[in-house]
N, C-alpha and C positions, 0 to 999 in steps of 0.2 A: 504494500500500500504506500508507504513512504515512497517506493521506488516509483511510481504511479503519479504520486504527487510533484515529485523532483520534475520529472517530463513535462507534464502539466506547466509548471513553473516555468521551465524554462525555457519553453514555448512563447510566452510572455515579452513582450516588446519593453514593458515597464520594469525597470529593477524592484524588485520584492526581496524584501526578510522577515522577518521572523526572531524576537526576542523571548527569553522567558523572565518569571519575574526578578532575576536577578540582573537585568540586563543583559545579557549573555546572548547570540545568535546564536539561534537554532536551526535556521534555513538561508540560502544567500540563491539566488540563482544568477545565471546566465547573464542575463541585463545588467543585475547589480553589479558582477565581475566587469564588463565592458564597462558601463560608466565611471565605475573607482578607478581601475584596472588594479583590484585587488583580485586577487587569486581565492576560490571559494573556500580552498582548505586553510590560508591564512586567516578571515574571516572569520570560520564559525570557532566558535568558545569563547570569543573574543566578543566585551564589549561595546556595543554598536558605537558610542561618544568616541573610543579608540581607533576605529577604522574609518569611520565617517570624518572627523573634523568639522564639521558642519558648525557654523555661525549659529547656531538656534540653542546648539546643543547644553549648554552652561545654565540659560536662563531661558530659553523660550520652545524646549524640545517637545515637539507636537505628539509623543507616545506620553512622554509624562503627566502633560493635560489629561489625553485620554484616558491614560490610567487612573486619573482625580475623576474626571468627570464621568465615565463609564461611555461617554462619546466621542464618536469620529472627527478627525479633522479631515476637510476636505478642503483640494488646492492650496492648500497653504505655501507660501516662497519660499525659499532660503537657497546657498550655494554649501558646496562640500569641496572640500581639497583633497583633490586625488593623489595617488602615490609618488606619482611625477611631481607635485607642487602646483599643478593648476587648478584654477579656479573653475567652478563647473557651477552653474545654475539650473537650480531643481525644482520642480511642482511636486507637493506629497501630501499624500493622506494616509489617515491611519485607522485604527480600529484595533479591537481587543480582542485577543483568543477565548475561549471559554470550554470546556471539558463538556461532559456529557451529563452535568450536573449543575449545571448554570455557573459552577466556579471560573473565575478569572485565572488562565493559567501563563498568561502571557499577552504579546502584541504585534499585530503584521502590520508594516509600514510597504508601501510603494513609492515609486519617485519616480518620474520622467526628468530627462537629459532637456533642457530650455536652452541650451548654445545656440542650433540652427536658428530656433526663435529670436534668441536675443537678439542674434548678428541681423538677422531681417527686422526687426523692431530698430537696430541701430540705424540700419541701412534706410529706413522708412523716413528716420529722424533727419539723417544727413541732409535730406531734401530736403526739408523745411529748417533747414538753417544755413545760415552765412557766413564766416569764422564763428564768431559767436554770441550772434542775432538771432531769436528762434522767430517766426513766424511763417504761417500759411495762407495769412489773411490776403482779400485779393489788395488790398491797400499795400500791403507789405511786399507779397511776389511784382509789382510794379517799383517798388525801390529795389528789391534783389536784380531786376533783371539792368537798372541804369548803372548799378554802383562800377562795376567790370569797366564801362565806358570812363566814370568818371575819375578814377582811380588810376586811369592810363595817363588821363592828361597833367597837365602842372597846374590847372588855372585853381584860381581862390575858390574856399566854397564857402556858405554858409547856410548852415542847418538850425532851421524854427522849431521849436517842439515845446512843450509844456514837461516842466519839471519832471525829471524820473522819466523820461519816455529814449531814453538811452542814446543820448547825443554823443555823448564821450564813444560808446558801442562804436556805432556809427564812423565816427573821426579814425578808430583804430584801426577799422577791414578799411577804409580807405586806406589807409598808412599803410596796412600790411597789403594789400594787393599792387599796390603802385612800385615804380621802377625805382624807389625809394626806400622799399621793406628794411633792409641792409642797415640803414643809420637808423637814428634815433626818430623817437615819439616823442615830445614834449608837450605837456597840460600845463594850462594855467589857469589859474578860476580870477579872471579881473574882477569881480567881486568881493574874495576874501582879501582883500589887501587895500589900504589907502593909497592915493596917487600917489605920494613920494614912492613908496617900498615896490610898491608897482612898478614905476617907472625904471627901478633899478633891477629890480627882477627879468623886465622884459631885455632892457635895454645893458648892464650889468654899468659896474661905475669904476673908475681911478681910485688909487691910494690918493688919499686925502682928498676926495671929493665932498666929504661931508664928515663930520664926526664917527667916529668909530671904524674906517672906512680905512684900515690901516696898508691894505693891498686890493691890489688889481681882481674884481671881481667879474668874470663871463655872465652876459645874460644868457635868457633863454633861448632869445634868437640867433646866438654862437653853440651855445651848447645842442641846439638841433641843426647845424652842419651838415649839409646834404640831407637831410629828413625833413619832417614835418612840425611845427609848431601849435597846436591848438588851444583856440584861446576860446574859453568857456564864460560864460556868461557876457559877453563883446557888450552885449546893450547898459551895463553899469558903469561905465569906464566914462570918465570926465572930459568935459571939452578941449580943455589944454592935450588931455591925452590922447583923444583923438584925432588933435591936428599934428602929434607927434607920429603919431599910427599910418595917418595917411603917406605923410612922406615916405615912410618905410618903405612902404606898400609899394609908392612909384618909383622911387628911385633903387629900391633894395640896396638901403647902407644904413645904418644906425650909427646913432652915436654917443657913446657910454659915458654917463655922469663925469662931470669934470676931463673929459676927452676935448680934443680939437680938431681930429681927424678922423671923419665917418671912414665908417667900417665896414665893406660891401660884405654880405650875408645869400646866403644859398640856402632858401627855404620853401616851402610850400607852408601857406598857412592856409588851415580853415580854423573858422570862427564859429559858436553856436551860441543862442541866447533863446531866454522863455519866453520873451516878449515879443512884443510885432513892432519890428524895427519902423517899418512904413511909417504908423501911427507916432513914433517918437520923433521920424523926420518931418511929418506935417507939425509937430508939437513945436518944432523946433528944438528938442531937445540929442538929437543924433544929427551929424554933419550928412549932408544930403550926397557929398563925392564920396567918403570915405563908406556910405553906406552901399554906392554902385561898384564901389572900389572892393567891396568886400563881397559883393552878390555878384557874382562871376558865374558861380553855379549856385542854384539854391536847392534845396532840398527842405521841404515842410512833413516835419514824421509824425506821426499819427495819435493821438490821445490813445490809453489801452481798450477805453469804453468806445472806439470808433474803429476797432480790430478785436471784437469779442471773438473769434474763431478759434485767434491763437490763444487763449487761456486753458484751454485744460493739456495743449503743448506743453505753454511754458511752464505749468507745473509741475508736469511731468519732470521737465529739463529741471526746477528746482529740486523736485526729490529727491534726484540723482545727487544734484551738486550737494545738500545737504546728509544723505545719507555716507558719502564719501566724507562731507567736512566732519559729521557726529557719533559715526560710528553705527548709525542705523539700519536700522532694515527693512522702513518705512514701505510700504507696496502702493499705495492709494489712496485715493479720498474718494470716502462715503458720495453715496447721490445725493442724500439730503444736502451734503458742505459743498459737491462742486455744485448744486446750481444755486445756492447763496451765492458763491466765487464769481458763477456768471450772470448774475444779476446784479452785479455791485459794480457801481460809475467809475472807481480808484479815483478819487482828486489826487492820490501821489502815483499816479499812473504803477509803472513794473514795481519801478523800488518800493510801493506800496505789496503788491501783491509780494514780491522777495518777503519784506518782513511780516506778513503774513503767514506765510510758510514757514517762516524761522521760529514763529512763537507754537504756530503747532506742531513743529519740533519736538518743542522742551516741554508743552503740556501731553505727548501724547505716547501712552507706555503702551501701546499696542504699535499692530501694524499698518493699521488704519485711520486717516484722520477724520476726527467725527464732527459735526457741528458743535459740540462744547467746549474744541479744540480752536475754533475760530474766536476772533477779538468780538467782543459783546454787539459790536454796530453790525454786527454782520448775521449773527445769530435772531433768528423769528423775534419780533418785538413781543407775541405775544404767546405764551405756552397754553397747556390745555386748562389750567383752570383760571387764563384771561386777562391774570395782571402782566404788565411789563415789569423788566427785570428793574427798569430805572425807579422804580416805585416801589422794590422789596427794600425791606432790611438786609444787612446783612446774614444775621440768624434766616431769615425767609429765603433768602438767596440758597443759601448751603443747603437747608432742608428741600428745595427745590432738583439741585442740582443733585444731590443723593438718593432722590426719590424717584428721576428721569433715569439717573444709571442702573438704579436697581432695578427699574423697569424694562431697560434695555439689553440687560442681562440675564433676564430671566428670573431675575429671583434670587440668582449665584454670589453670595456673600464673598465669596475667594475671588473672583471677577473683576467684583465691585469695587472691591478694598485696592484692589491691581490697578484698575484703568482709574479711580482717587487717588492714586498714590499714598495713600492711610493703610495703617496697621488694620487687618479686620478684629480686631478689638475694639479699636476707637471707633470703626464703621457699626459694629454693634451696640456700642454708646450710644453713640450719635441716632441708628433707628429707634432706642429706648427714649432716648430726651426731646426728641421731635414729635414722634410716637407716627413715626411711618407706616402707612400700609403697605405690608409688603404684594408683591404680585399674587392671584393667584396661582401661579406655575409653581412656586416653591409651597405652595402646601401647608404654611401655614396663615395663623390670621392676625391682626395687628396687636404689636408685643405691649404690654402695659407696665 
C-alpha cells in the first residue's frame, strides 16, 4: 500500500510531504526532490524547517497554524532555499493527517515551483515601467513613448506637475537615457535654500568671497560637467536670480562669487516646478525670456487621481520595494483597502500613496493588508453600528476596532491577539472590560 501511495505521489506535478507530529518527514516525493533538489533519502527523518529553509518557517509556518487551528491553509506565498543556495518561490497549502480514529497523526503540505510565474509577472511588469517610472495609464504610455526622443537631444526641459507626482523620477530616465548617462546627475531644490546660499550652491564662490568662505568652492553647475543639472522647484527662485539664471542659460558660462572670469560650463539642465509658470509670468512674478528660455521642451505629468489605472501597479511595485527594504513577506491588499486606495484623490499624489504603504507596513503582522491597516481618512467614515470614528472616544475607538477583528477572524482569540499585536491575555481583558460580543462562530456568548 505504501508502495501504491509512493507512485500515486509521484505522479504529482506539485511537491508533497508529509510530516509526523514530531516534525519529522515521513513522505517526500518526486516534485518535492526536483524543486529542493534535495534527494528523497536525505529528506525523510529529517525535519521539514531543516530541509526547507523556507522564510515562513521560524514564525509564520503554515503546518503549525494548521496544527493550532485543525484547518487548511490554502495558497499561501513564501520562497525556500534550495540546496544550490537559490531562491525559489512557492504556493502551499496544507492540511492535517488523521488515523482511522479521528486522531491527528500528523501533516501533508504541497507546494508549486512560482519561478516561471514570477519571471512572467516580472516580465508583464517591465512593460509598464520606464527605468523606474511605473505606469500603464494611457496619460502615462504617451510620456513613455516621447521621453527616448527627448533624452537624445541637448535642449532645456521643463517639467509641471503637482507635488509628489515624481518630477525628480522623470529628470533621472532622462539623464540616464541620454548620451550623457556617463557623468553626473545633479539636484537642486531652489526652494530649500535662500538667494545668497543658493547662488553659491549653483554658481560655487572664491576664497574670501564672503565670510567663512576660506577656499575655492565648485558649484553645481561645475560639478555636473558633461551631465545634467536639475533644478527643482525653478518657480521659487528670486528675481535677481533669475536674471543670473538666464544669462547662464544663453551664454553657458557662470561666474562664481567673488570671481572675474566667467566660466564656460557643459550642461544640460532641466528644470521642474508645482506651479504654472505661465500664471507667474502674467503675474509678473517669473521673467517672461528666462521662462521661454527654460521651456524648450515641456512636459506636464499627471496628478495620480488623473492616472487611476496605474494604482494597484504601483502598489504592487511598493510591496516589493518594501518587503525587500523590511524584511516582509507582505503578498496583497485586501479588496475592501484597494478600492479605498482607488477611490482616494492623493493631494500628495505617489509620495502620498508611498507612505501609505509604509504605514501599512509597520501596522500589518499578516500577509495581507487590511482596511484597519490604512490611515483613518481612508478607512469607511462610517462602520456598522453608524458612528464615525472622529466622534469615538478613545476607549470606543479600541472597543470598536477589537470587536471588527474578532469578527473578522472568526471568533479566533490567537488570531486576534496576532493581527492587534497584544498578548491574548490582554485581548481577553480587554473583551471582559468592554464586555464584547463575541461572534457566533466561536460558540460562545458575551463574557461578563
Amino acid at each position: 500500500m505504501s508502495d501504491d501511495r509512493d507512485v500515486i505521489l509521484d505522479s504529482i506535478n506539485e511537491g508533497v510531504f508529509t510530516v509526523n507530529l514530531d516534525w519529522r518527514i515521513t513522505s517526500f516525493n518526486r516534485a518535492a526532490e526536483e524543486i529542493t533538489g534535495i534527494p528523497r533519502h536525505e529528506a525523510l527523518g529529517h525535519k521539514c524547517a531543516d530541509v526547507f529553509h523556507a522564510n515562513i518557517c521560524e514564525n509564520e509556518c503554515a503546518l503549525k497554524r494548521t496544527f493550532a487551528s485543525g484547518k487548511p491553509v490554502v495558497n499561501a506565498t513564501a520562497y525556500i532555499i534550495t540546496n544550490l543556495g537559490e531562491r525559489v518561490p512557492i504556493r502551499i497549502s496544507t492540511a492535517v493527517l488523521r488515523d482511522k480514529k479521528g486522531e491527528i497523526i500528523g501533516g501533508v503540505e504541497t507546494f508549486q515551483d512560482l519561478s516561471q510565474l514570477e519571471e512572467l509577472r516580472k516580465e508583464l511588469s517591465r512593460r509598464h515601467t520606464f527605468e523606474d517610472i511605473v505606469g500603464r495609464s494611457p496619460a502615462m504610455m504617451k510620456l513613455f513613448d516621447v521621453l527616448p526622443q527627448i533624452a537624445e537631444s541637448a535642449s532645456t526641459v521643463l517639467l509641471e506637475g503637482a507635488s509628489g507626482t515624481g518630477k525628480e523620477l522623470f529628470a533621472k530616465a532622462i539623464h540616464h537615457l541620454s548620451p550623457r548617462r556617463k557623468q553626473k546627475f545633479v539636484a537642486v531644490n531652489c526652494a530649500a535654500l535662500p538667494d545668497s546660499l543658493l547662488e553659491s550652491e549653483l554658481f560655487g564662490h572664491k576664497a574670501g568671497a564672503f565670510t567663512d568662505a576660506r577656499k575655492d568652492k565648485p558649484g553645481r553647475f561645475l560639478l555636473a560637467s558633461g551631465g545634467t543639472v536639475f533644478l527643482d522647484e525653478i518657480g521659487d527662485i528670486s528675481p535677481a536670480l533669475q536674471v543670473r539664471l538666464l544669462r547662464v542659460l544663453q551664454e553657458r558660462v557662470i561666474e562664481p562669487l567673488g570671481g572675474v572670469e566667467p566660466v564656460p560650463i557643459n550642461v544640460r539642465v532641466i528644470a521642474a516646478t508645482n506651479k504654472n509658470l505661465q500664471k507667474l509670468v502674467q503675474a509678473g512674478q517669473f521673467r517672461e525670456d528666462l521662462y521661454y528660455r527654460i521651456r524648450v521642451i515641456h512636459l506636464s505629468l499627471p496628478a495620480l487621481k488623473e492616472r487611476r489605472p496605474d494604482i494597484p501597479l504601483l502598489i504592487e511595485h511598493l510591496l516589493a520595494k518594501f518587503n525587500l527594504l523590511q524584511g516582509k513577506n507582505i503578498e496583497l491588499v485586501s479588496p475592501e483597502a484597494m478600492r479605498q486606495l482607488m477611490n482616494y484623490d492623493y493631494p500628495g499624489n505617489i509620495r502620498e500613496l508611498e507612505n501609505i504603504i509604509e504605514q501599512a507596513f509597520v501596522l500589518c503582522r499578516g500577509n495581507i493588508i487590511e482596511i484597519h491597516h490604512l490611515p483613518f481618512e481612508l478607512r469607511p467614515e462610517t462602520a456598522p453600528g453608524g458612528d464615525s470614528f472622529s466622534s469615538l472616544s478613545l476607549p470606543a475607538m479600541e472597543k470598536r476596532l477589537i470587536a471588527e477583528t474578532l469578527q473578522r477572524c472568526g471568533g479566533n482569540r490567537t488570531k486576534t491577539a496576532r493581527e492587534l499585536d497584544i498578548n491574548p491575555s490582554t485581548l481577553y481583558r480587554k473583551i471582559k472590560a468592554f464586555s464584547i460580543e463575541l461572534p457566533e462562530s466561536d460558540g460562545r456568548n458575551k463574557i461578563q
